[in-house]
C-alpha positions, 0 to 999 in steps of 0.5 A: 210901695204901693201895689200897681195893676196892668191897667196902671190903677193902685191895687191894695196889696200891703196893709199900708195900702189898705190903711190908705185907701180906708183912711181916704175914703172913710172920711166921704161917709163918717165926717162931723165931729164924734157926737155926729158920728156916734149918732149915725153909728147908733141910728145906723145911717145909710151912710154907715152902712155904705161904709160898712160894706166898702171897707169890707170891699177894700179888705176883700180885695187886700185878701184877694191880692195876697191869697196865693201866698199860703193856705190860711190866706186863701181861707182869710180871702174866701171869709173876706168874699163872703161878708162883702158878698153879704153885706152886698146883698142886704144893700143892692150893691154888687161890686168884684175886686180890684175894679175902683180905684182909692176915692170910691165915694157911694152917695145911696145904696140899692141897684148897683151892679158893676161888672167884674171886668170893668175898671175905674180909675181914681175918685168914682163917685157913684149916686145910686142905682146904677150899672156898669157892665157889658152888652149882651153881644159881647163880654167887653166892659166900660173903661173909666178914667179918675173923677167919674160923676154918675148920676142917679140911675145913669148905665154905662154899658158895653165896650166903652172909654170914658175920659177923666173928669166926665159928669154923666147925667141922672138916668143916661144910657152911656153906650159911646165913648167919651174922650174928650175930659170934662164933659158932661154927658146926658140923655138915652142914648147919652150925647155931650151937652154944649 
């Protein structure tokens, strides 16, 4: 049985989750047959890379929802933390625990910055220089549904709800909610498209 969170998210609590979410997205970055995958490894792809820290995202958050059980999972949880953390940072990708839902697809690495209160539901598809965080007049972060599209450059910031299916536009300032499904937002301040 799969872990669920208060928000109603899955979390990854069992190897059986972890081996899910791992199976479901590892396929947005090592696809083509052995010989394709074996020249991204070799040449070591972006796409590589991103799945690098991605499964070591989802193994750090197996680690973070077991460490209360003993010591030695506190220590597994804490060197879990600390290869993402690395892995992190040579890529420009800061991302807590539990924040995604299964299906997170990462298109370019370099300045993404999601706050750690923030929760994003199922199938995030994030295309690189984002951010997703808090407002500076208080700590509230964004809400966002399943089959969120962010663009390139695009900012979702402040105590915000975005509805499922929204497709936010290259470099938009999302600073409203969006509740209406499968809307495609775009611009500074980002307003519906019609």
């Amino acid at each position: 049985m799969q872990g669920i969170c208060k928000e109603g998210r899955a979390v990854i609590q069992t190897k059986t989750d972890l081996q899910r979410f791992l199976s479901l997205e590892k396929t947005a970055y090592l696809y083509g047959g052995r010989r394709d995958t074996l020249i991204a490894y070799l040449t070591n792809d972006p796409r590589v890379q991103i799945w690098r820290y991605q499964k070591q995202l989802r193994i750090c958050e197996y680690r973070y929802n077991n460490r209360h059980k003993t010591p030695l999972h506190f220590l597994a949880f804490l060197l879990a933390r600390r290869k993402k953390n690395h892995l992190g940072s040579r890529l420009g990708i800061e991302i807590s625990e539990n924040i995604f839902d299964e299906g997170l697809h990462i298109h370019h690495y370099g300045n993404i910055v999601i706050n750690g209160d923030s929760r994003i539901g199922k199938n995030c598809v994030l295309h690189g220089a984002n951010c997703i965080g808090n407002a500076a007049t208080d700590f509230a972060a964004p809400q966002l549904g399943d089959n969120i599209d962010i663009g390139v450059g695009a900012s979702i910031i402040g105590n915000v709800t975005i509805a499922d299916g929204t497709l936010i536009g290259a470099g938009a300032v999302v600073t409203r909610s969006v509740l209406e499904k499968n809307t495609t937002i775009a611009g500074i301040p980002a307003k519906a498209l019609h």
